[in-house]
PyMOL Python script that loads the backbone (N, CA, C, O; Angstrom):
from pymol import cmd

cmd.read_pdbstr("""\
ATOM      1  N   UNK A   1       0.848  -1.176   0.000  1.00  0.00           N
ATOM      2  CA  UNK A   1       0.000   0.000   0.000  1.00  0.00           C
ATOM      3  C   UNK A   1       0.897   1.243   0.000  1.00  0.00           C
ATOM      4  O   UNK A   1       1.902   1.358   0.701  1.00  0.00           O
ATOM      5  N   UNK A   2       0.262   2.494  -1.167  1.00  0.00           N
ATOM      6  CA  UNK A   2       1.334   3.615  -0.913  1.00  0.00           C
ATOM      7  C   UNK A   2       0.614   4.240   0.199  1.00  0.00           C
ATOM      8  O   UNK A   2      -0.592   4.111   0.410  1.00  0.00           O
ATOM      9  N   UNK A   3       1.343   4.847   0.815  1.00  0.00           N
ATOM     10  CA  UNK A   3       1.339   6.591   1.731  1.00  0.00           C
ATOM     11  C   UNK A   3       1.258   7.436   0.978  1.00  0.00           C
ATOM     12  O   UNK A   3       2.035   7.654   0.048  1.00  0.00           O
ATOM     13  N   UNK A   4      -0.264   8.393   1.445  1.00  0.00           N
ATOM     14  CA  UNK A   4      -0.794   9.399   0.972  1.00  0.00           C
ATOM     15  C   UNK A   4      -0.657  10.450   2.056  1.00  0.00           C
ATOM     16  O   UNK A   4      -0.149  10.151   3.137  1.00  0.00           O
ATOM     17  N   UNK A   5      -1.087  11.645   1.802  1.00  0.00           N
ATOM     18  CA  UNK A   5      -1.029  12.775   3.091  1.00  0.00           C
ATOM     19  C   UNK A   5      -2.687  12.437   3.225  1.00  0.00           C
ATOM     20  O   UNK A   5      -3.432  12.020   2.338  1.00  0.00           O
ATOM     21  N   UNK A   6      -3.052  12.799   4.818  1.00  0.00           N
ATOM     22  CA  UNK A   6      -4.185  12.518   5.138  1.00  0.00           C
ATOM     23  C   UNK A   6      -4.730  14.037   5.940  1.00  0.00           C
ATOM     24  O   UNK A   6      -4.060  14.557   6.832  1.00  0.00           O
ATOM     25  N   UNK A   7      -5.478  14.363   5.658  1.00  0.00           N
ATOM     26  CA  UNK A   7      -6.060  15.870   5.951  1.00  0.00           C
ATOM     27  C   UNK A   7      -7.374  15.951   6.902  1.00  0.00           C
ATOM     28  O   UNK A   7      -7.837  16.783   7.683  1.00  0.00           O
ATOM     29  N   UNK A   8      -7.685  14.846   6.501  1.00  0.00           N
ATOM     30  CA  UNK A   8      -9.642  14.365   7.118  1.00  0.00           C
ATOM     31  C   UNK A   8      -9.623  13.965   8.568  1.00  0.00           C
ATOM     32  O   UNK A   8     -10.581  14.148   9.319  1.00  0.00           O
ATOM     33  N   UNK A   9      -8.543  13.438   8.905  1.00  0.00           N
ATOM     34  CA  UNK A   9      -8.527  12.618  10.077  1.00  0.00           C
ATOM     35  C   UNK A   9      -7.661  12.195  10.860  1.00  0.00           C
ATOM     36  O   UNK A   9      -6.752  13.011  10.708  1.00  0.00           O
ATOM     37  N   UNK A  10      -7.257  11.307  11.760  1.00  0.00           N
ATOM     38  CA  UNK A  10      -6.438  10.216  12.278  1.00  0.00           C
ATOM     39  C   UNK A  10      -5.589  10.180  11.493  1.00  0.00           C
ATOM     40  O   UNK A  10      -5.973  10.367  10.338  1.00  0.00           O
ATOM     41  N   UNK A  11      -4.174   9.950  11.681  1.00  0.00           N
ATOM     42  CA  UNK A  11      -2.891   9.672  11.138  1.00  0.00           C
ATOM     43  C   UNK A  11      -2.180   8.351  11.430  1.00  0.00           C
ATOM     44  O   UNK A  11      -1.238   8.184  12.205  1.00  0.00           O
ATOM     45  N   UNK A  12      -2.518   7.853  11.015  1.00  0.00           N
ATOM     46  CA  UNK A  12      -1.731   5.882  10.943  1.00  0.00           C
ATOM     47  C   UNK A  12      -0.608   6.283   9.849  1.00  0.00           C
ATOM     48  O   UNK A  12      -0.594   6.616   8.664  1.00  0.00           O
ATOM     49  N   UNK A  13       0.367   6.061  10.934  1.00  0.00           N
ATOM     50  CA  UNK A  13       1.834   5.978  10.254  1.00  0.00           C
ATOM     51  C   UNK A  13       2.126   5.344   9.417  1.00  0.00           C
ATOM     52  O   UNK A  13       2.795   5.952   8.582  1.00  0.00           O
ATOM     53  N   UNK A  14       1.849   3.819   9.093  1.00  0.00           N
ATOM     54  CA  UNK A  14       1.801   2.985   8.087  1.00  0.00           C
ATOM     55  C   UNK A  14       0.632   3.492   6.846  1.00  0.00           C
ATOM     56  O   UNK A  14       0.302   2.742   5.927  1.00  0.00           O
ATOM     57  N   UNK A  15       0.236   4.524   6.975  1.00  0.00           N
ATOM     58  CA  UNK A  15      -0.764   4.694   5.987  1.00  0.00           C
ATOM     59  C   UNK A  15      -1.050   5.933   5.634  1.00  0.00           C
ATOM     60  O   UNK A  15      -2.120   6.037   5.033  1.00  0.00           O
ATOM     61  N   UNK A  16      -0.293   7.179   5.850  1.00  0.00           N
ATOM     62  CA  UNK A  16       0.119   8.689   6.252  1.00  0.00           C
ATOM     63  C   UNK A  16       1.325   8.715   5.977  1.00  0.00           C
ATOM     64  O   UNK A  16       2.122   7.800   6.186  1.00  0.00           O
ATOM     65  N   UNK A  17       1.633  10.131   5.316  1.00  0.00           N
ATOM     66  CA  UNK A  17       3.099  10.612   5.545  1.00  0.00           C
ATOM     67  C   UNK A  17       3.052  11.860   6.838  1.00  0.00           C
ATOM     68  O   UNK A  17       2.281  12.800   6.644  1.00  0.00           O
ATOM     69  N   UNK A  18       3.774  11.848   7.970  1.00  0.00           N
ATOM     70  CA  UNK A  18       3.435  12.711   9.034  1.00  0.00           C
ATOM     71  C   UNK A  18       4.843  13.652   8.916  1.00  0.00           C
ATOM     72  O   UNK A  18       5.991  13.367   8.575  1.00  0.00           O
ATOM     73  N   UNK A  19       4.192  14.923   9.367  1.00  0.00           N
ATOM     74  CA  UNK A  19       5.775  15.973   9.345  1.00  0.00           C
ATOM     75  C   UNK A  19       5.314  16.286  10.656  1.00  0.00           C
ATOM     76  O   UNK A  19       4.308  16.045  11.323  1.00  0.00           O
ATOM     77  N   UNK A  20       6.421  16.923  10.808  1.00  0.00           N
ATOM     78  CA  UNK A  20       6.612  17.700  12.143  1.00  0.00           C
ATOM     79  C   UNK A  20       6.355  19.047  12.015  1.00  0.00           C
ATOM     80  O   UNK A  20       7.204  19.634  11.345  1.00  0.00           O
ATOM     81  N   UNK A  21       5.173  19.941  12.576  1.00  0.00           N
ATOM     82  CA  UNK A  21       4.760  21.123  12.080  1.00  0.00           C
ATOM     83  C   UNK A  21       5.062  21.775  13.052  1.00  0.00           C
ATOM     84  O   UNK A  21       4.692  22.921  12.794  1.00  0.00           O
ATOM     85  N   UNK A  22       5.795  21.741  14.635  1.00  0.00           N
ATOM     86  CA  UNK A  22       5.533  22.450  15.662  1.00  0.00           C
ATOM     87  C   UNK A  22       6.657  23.578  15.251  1.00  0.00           C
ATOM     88  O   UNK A  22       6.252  24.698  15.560  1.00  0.00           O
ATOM     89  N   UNK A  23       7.488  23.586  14.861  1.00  0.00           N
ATOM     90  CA  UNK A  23       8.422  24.529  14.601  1.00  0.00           C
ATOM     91  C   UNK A  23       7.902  25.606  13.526  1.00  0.00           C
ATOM     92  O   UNK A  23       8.142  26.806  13.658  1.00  0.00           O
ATOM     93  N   UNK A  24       7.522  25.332  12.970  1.00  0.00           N
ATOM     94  CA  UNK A  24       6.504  26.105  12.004  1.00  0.00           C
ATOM     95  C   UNK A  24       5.210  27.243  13.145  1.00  0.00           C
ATOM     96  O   UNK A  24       5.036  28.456  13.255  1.00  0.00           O
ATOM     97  N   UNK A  25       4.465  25.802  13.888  1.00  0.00           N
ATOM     98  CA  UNK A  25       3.626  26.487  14.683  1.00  0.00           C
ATOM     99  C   UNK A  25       4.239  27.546  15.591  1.00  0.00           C
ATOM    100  O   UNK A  25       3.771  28.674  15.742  1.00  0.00           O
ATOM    101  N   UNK A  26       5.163  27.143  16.088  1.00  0.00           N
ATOM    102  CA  UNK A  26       5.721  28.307  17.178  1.00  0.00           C
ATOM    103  C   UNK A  26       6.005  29.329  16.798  1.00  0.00           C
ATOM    104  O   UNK A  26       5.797  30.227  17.614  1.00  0.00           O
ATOM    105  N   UNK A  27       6.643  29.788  15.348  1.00  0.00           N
ATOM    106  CA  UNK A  27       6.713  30.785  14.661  1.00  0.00           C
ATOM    107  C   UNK A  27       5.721  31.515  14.365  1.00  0.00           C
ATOM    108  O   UNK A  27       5.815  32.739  14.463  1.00  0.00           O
ATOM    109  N   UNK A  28       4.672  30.959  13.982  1.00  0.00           N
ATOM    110  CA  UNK A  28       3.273  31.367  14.030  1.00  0.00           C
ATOM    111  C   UNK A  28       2.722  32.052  14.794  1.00  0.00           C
ATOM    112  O   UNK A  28       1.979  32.945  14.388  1.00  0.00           O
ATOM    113  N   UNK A  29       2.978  31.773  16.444  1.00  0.00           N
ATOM    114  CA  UNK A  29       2.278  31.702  17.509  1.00  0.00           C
ATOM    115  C   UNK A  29       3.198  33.271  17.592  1.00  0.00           C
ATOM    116  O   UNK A  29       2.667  34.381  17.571  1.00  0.00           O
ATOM    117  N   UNK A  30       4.811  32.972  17.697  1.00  0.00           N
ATOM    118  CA  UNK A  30       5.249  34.480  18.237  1.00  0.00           C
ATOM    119  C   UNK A  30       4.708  35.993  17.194  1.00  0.00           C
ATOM    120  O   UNK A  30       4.481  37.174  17.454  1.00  0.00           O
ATOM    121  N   UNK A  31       4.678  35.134  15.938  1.00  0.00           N
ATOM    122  CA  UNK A  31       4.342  36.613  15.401  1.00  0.00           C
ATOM    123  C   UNK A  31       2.672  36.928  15.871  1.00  0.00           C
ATOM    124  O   UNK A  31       2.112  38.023  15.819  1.00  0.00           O
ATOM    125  N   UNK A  32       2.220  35.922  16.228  1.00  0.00           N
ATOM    126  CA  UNK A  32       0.790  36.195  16.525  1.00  0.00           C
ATOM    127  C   UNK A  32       0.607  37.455  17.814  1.00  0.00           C
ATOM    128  O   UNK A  32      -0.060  38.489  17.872  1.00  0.00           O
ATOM    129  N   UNK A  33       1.598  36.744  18.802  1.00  0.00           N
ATOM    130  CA  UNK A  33       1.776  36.918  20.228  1.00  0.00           C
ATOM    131  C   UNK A  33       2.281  38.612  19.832  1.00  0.00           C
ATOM    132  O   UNK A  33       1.515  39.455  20.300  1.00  0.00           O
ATOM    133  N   UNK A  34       3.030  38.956  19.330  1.00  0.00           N
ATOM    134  CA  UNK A  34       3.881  40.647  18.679  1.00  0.00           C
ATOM    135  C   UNK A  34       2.691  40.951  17.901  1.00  0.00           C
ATOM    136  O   UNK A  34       2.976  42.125  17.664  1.00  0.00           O
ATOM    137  N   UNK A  35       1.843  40.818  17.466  1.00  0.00           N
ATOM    138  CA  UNK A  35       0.330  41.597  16.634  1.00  0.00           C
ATOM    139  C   UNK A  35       0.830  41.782  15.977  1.00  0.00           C
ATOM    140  O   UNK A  35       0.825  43.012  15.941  1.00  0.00           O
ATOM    141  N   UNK A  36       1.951  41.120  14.538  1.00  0.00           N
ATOM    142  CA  UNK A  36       1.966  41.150  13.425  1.00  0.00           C
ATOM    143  C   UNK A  36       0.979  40.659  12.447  1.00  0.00           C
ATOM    144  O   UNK A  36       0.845  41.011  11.275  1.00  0.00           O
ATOM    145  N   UNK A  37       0.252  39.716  13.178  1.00  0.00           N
ATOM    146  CA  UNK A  37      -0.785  39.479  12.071  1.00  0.00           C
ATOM    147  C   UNK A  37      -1.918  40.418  11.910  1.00  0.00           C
ATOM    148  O   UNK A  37      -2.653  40.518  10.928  1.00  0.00           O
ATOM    149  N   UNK A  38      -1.962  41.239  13.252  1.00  0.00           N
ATOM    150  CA  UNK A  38      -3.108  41.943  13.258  1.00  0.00           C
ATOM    151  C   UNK A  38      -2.420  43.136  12.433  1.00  0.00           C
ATOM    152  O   UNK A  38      -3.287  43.517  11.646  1.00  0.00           O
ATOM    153  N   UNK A  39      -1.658  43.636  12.317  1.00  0.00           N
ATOM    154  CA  UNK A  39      -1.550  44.669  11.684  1.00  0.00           C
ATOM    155  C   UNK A  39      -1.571  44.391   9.845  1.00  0.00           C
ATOM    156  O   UNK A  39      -1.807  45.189   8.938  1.00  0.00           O
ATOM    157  N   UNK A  40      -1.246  43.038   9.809  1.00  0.00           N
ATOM    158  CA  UNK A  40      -1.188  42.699   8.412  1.00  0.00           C
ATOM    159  C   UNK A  40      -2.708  42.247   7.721  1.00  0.00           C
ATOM    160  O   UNK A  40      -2.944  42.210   6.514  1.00  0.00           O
ATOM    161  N   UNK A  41      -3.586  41.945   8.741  1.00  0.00           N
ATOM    162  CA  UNK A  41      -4.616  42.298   8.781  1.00  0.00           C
ATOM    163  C   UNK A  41      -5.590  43.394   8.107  1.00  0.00           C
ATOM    164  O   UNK A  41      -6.313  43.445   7.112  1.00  0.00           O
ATOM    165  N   UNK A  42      -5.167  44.385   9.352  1.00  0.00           N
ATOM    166  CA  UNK A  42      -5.383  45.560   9.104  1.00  0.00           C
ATOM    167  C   UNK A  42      -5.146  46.399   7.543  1.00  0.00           C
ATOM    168  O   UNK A  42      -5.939  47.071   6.883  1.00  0.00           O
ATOM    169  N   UNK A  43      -4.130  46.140   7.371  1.00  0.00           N
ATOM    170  CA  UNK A  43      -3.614  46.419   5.845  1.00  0.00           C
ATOM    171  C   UNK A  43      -4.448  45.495   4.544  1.00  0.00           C
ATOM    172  O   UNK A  43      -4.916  46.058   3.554  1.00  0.00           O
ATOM    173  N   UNK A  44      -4.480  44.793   4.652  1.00  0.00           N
ATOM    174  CA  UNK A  44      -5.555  43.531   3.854  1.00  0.00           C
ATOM    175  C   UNK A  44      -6.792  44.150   3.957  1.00  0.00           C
ATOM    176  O   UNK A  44      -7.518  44.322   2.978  1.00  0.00           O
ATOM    177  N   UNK A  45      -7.112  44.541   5.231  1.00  0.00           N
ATOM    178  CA  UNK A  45      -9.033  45.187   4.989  1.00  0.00           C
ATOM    179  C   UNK A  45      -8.618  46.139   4.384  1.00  0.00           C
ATOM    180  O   UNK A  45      -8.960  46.070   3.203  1.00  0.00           O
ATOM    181  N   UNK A  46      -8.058  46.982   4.606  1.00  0.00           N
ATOM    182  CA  UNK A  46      -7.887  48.937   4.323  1.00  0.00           C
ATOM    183  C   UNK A  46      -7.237  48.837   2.427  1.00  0.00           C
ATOM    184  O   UNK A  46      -7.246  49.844   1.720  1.00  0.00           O
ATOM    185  N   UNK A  47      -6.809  47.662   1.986  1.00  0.00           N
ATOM    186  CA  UNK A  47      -6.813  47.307   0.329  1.00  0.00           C
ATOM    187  C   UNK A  47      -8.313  46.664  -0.240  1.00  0.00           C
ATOM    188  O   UNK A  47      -8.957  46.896  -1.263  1.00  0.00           O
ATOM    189  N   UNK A  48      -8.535  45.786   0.873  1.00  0.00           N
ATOM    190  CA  UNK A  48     -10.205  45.480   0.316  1.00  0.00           C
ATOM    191  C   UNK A  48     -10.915  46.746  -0.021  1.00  0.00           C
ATOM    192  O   UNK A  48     -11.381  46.959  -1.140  1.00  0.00           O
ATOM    193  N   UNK A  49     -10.989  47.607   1.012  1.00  0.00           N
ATOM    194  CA  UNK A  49     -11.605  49.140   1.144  1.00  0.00           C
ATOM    195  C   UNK A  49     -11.455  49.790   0.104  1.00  0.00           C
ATOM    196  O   UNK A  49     -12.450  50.254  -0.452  1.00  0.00           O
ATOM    197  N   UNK A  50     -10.153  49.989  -0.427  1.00  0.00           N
ATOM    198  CA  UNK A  50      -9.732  50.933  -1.185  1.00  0.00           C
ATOM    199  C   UNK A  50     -10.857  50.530  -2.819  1.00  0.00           C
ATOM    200  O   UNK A  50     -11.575  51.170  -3.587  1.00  0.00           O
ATOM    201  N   UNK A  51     -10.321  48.848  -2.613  1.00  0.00           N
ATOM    202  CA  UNK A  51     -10.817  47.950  -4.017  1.00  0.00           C
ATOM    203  C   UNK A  51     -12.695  48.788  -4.319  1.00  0.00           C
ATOM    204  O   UNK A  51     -13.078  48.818  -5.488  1.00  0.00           O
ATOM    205  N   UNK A  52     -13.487  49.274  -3.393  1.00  0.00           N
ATOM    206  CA  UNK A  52     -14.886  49.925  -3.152  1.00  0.00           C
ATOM    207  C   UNK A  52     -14.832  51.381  -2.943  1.00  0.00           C
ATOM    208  O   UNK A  52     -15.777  52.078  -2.574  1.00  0.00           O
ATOM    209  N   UNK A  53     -13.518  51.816  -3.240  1.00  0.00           N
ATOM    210  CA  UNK A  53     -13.625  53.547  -2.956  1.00  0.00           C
ATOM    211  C   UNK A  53     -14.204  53.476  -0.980  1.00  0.00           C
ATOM    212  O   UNK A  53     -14.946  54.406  -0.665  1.00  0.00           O
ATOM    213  N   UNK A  54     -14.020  52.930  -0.375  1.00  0.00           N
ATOM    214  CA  UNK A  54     -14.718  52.826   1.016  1.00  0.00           C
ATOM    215  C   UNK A  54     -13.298  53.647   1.998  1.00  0.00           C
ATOM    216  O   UNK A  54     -12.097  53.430   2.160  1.00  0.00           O
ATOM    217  N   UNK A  55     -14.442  54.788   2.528  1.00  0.00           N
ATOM    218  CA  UNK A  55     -12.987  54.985   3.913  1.00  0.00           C
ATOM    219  C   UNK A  55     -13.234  54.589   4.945  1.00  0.00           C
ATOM    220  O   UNK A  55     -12.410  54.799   5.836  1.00  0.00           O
ATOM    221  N   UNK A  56     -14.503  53.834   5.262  1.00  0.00           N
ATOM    222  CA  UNK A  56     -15.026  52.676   6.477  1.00  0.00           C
ATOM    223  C   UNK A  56     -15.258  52.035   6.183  1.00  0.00           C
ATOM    224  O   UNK A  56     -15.741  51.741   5.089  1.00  0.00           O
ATOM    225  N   UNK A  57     -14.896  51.231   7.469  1.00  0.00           N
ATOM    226  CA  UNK A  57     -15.703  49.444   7.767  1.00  0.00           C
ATOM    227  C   UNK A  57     -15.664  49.060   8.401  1.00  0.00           C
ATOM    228  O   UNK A  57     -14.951  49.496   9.304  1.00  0.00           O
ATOM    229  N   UNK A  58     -16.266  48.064   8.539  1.00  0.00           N
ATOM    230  CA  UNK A  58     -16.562  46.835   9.794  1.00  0.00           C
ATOM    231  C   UNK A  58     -15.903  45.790  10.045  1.00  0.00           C
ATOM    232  O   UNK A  58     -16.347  44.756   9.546  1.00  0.00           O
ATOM    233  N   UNK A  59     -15.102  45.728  10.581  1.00  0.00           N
ATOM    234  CA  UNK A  59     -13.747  44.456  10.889  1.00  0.00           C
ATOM    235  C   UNK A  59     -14.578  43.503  12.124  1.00  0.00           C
ATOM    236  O   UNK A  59     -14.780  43.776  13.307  1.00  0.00           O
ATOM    237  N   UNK A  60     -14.944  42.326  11.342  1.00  0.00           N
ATOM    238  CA  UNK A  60     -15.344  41.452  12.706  1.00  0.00           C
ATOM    239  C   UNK A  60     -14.286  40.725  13.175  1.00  0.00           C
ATOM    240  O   UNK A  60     -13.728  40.249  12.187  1.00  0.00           O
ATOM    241  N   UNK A  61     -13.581  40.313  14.427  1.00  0.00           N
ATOM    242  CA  UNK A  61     -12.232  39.702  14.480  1.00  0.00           C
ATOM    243  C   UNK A  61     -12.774  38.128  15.154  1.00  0.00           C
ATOM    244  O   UNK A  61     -13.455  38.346  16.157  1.00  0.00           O
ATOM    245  N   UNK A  62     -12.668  36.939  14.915  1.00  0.00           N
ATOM    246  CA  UNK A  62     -13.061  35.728  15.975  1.00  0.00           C
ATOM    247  C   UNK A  62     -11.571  35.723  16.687  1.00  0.00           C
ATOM    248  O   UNK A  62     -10.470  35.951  16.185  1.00  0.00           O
ATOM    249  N   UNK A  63     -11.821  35.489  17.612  1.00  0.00           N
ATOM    250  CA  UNK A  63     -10.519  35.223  19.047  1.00  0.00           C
ATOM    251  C   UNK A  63     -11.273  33.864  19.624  1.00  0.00           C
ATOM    252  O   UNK A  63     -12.265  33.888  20.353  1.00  0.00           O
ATOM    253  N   UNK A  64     -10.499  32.497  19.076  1.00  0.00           N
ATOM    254  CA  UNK A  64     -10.982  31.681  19.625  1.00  0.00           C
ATOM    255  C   UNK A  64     -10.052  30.942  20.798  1.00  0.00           C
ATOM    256  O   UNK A  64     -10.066  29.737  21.053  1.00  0.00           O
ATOM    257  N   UNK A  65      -9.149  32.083  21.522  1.00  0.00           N
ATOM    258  CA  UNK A  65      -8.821  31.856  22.779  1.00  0.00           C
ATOM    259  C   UNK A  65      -9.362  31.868  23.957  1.00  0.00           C
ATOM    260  O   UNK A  65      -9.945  32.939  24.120  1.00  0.00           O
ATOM    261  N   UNK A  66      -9.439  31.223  24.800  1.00  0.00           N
ATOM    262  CA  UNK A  66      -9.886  30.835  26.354  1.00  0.00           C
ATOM    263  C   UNK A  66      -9.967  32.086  26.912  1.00  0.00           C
ATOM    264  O   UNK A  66     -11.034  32.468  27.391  1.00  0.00           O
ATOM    265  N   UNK A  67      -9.004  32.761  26.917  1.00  0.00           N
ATOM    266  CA  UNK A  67      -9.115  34.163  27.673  1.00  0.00           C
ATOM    267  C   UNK A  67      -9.620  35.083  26.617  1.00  0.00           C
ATOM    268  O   UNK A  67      -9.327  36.140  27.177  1.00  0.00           O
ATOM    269  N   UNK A  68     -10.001  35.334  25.834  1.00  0.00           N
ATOM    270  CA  UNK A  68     -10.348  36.066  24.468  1.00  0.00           C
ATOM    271  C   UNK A  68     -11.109  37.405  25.884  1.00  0.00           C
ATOM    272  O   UNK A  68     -11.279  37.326  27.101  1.00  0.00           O
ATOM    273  N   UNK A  69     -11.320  38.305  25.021  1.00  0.00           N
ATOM    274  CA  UNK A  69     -12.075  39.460  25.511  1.00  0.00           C
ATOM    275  C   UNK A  69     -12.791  39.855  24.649  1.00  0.00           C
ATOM    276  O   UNK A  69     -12.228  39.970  23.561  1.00  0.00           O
ATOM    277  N   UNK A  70     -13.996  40.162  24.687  1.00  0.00           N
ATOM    278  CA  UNK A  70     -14.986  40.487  23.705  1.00  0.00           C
ATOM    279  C   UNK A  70     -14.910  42.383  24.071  1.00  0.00           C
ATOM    280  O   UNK A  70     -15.260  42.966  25.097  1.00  0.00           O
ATOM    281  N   UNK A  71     -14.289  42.980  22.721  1.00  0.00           N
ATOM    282  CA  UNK A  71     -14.162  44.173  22.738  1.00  0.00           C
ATOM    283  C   UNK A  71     -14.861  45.213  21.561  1.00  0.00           C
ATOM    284  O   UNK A  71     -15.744  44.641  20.922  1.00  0.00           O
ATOM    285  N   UNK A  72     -14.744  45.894  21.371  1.00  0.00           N
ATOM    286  CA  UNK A  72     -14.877  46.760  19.983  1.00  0.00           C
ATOM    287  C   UNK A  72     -13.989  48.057  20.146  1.00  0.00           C
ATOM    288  O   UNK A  72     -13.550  48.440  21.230  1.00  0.00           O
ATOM    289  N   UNK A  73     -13.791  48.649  19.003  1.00  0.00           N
ATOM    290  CA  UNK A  73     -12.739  49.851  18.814  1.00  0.00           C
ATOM    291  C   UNK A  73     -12.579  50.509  17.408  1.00  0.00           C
ATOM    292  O   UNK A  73     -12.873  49.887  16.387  1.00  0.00           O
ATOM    293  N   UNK A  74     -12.143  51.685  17.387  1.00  0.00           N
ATOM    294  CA  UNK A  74     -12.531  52.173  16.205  1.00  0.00           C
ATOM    295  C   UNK A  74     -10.650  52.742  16.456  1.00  0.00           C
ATOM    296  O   UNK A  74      -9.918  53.242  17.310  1.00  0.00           O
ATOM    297  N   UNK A  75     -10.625  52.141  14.808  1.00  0.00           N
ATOM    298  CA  UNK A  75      -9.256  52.172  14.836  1.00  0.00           C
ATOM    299  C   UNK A  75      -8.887  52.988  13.264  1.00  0.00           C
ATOM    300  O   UNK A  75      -9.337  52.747  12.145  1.00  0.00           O
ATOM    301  N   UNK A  76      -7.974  53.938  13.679  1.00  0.00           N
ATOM    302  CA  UNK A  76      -7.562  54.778  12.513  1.00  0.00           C
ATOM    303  C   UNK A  76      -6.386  54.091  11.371  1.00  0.00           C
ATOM    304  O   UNK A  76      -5.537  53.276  11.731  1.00  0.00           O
ATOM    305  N   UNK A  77      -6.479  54.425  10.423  1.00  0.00           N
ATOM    306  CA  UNK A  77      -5.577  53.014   9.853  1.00  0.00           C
ATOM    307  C   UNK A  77      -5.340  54.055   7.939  1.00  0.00           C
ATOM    308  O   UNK A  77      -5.951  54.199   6.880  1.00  0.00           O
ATOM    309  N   UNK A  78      -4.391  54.375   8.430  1.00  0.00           N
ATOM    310  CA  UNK A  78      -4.094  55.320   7.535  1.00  0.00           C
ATOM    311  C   UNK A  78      -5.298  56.219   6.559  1.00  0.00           C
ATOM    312  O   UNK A  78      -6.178  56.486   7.378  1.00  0.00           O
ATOM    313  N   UNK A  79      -5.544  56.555   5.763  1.00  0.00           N
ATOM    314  CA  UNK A  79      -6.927  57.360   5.305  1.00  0.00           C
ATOM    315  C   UNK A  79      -8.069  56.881   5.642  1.00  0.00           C
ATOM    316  O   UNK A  79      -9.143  57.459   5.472  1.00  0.00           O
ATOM    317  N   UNK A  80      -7.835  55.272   6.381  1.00  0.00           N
ATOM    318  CA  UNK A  80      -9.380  54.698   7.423  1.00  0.00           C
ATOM    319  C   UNK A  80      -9.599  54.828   8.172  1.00  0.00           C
ATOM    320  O   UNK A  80      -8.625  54.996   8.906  1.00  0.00           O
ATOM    321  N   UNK A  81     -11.006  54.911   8.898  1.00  0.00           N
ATOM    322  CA  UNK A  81     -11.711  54.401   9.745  1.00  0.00           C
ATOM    323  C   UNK A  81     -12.338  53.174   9.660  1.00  0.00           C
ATOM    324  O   UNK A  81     -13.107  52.740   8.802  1.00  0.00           O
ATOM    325  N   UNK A  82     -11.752  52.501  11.023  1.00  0.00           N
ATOM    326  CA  UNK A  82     -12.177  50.873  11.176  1.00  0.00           C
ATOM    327  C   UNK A  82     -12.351  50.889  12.189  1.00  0.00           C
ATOM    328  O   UNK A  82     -11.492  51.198  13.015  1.00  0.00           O
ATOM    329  N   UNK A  83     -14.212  50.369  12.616  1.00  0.00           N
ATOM    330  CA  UNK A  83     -14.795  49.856  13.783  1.00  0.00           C
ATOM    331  C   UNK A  83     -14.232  48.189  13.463  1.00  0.00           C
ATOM    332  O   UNK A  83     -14.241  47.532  12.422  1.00  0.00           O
ATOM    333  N   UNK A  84     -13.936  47.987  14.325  1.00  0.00           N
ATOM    334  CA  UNK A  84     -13.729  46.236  14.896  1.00  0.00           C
ATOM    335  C   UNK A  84     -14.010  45.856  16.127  1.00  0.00           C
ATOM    336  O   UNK A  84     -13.708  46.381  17.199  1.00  0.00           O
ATOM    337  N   UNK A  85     -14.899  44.449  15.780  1.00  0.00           N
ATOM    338  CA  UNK A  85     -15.412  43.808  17.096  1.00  0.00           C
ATOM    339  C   UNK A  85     -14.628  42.367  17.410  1.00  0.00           C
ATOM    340  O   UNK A  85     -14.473  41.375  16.697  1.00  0.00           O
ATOM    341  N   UNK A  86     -14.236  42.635  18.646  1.00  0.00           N
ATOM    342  CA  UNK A  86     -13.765  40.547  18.912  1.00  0.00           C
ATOM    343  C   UNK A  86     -14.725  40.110  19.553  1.00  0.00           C
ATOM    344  O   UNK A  86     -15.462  40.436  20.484  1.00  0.00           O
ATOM    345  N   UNK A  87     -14.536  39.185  18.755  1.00  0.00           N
ATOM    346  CA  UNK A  87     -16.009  38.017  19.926  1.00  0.00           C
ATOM    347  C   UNK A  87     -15.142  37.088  19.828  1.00  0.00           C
ATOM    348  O   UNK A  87     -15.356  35.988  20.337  1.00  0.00           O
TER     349      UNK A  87
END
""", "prot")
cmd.dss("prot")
cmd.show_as("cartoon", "prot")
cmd.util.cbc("prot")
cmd.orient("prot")
């Protein structure tokens, strides 16, 4: 039998090719942890915006952390205005 990558489910070694992703993840996690993603974010809506002539919008954010804080804020973002909510 060949080894395929398995995406759906359970990983049987004899029947999966498995990598090691945590080094990847941790990298992930610090730029997360420094709000680089949020600012890259931020830049991604405020080009969507531009794509509609729009100088507002509505940024919904999901925070599906344990401690998450459900906030809102209106955030200036170069020629924008951006209300954003975390839930």
């Amino acid at each position: 039998m060949h080894k395929r990558f398995n995406d759906a489910g359970l990983c049987i070694p004899a029947k999966h090719y498995i990598t090691d992703t945590s080094a990847k993840l941790r990298a992930i996690m610090k730029l997360v942890e420094e709000g680089v993603y949020h600012q890259i974010g931020l830049q991604q809506f405020s080009d969507y915006l531009d794509g509609y002539s729009f100088k507002e919008g509505f940024l919904l954010i999901f925070d599906f952390r344990k401690s998450k804080e459900y906030k809102q804020e209106h955030i200036p973002f170069g020629d924008k205005e951006i209300f954003a909510v975390w839930v």
